[in-house]
N, C-alpha and C positions, 0 to 999 in steps of 0.2 A: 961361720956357717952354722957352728952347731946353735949359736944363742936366736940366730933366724929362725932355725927350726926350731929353739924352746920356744921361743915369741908367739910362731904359730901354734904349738901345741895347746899353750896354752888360752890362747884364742879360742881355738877350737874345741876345747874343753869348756871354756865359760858358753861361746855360742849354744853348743850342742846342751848346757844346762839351763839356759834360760830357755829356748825351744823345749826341754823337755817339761820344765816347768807348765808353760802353757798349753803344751798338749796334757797332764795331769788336772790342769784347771779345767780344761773342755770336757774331758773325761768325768769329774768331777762334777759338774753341771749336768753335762746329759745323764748322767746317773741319780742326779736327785730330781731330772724331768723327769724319767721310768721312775722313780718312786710317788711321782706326785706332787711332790712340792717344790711347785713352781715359784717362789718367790725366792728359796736362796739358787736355784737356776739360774735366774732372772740377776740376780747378782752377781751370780758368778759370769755370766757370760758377759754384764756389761762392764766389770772389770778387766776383763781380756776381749772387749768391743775393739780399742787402737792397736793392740798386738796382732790380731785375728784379722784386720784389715789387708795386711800383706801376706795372708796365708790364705787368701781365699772368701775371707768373711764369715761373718756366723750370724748374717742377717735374719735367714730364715729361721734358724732353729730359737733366738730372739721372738721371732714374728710368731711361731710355734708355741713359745712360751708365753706370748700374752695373748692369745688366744684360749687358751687352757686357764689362763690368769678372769678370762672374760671382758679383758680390755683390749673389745676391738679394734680401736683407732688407732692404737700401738701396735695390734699384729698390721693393721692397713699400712701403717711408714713402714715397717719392715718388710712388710712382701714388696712394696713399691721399690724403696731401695734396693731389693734383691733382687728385681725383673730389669733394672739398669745394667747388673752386671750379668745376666744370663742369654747365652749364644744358640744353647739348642733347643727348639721347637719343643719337643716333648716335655721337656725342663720347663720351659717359661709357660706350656698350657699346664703343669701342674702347679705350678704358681697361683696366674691367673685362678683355675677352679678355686686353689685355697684364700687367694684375692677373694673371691664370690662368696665363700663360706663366710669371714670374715664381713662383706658387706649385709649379707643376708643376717648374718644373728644379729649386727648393729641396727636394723630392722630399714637401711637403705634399699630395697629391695631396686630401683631401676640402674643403680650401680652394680647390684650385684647380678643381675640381668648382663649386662653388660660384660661387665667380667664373665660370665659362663661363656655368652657368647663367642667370644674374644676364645677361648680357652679351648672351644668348639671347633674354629675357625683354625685352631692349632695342631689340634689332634681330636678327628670328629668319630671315632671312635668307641672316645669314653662315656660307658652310657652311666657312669655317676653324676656326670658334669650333664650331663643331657636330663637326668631325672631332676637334679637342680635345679638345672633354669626351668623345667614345669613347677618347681613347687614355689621359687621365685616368681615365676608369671601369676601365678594364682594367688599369694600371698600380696601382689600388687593389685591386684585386682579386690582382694578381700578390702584390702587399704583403701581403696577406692571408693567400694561401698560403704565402707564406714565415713569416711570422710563426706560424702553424697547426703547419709542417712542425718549424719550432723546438720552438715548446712541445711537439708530439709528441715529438721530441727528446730533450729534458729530461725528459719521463715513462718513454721507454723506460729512457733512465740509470738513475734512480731505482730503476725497477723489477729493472734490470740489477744494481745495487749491493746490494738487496736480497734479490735470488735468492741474489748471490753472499755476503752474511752468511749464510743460513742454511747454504748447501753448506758453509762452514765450520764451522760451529756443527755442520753433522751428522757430520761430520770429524772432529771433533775431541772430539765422543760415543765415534764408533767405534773413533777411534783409542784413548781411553778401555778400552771392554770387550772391547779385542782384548788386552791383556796380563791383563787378570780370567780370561778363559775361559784362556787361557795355564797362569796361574798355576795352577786350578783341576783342569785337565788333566794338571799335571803332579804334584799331588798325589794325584791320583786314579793313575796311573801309578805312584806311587809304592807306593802303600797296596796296590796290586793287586802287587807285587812280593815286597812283605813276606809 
């Protein structure tokens, strides 16, 4: 009986030190995220990424970190992954909003329309997520016009390039029949001499 129960104590002493290990490295991460520097964050939490899986995950604070890092498409798979495992409304529309945040600075703007949307539809409430998707609507609409003003652009050119062939094509007519009547002229001048 007694070496049953050393057996588990000591079990339970190693478990209890590896768990604690990993909550000092999470500690340890979100600690140097409130300092700022996000890249040994970023390593420390993807080092305790397989540990942290059966504790819950630490997707989002990941997704947090490249965000902050200004690699959107990394905070985007993180928030993604992290809306797989989330159950409450209020939870998944603060997601989503930061889903949207994260589309909007990558400068995806009708994905991150979207996501607000979505985040609206969860909890219509928040008027963060509300003044975003206006600056989102507007910021696709500026895109628009530029994109508009370009291809306008491109046709003026076009048409620009094509004035400018014929003006030479007519150029080079004229310059053509301008030594004919020349020539023409001066046999005529001649003929009238004789």
């Amino acid at each position: 009986m007694n070496k049953h129960y050393l057996v588990l104590c000591i079990g339970f002493i190693i478990h209890w030190e590896f768990a604690q290990q990993w909550v000092d490295s999470i500690d340890a991460a979100r600690h140097a995220y409130h300092k700022k520097n996000y890249a040994d964050a970023e390593r420390i939490y993807k080092s305790q990424y397989e540990k942290a899986k059966s504790k819950g995950g630490i997707d989002e604070e990941l997704a947090q970190t490249k965000y902050r890092q200004r690699d959107y498409k990394g905070a985007i798979h993180f928030y993604q992954k992290k809306l797989k495992s989330v159950k409450n409304k209020t939870e998944k529309a603060r997601i989503k909003h930061n889903l949207g945040n994260s589309y909007f600075e990558k400068g995806d703007y009708a994905k991150a329309i979207k996501a607000y949307k979505e985040a609206l539809r969860l909890n219509p409430s928040n008027d963060k997520t509300r003044y975003n998707l206006s600056e989102a609507i507007r910021q696709q609409q500026n895109q628009e016009k530029k994109k508009q003003t370009k291809q306008a652009k491109k046709v003026l050119k076009k048409i620009h390039r094509i004035q400018s062939k014929k003006m030479i094509q007519k150029a080079e007519i004229t310059t053509i029949r301008i030594p004919i009547k020349t020539n023409n002229q001066a046999k005529a001048n001649f003929l009238k001499k004789r």
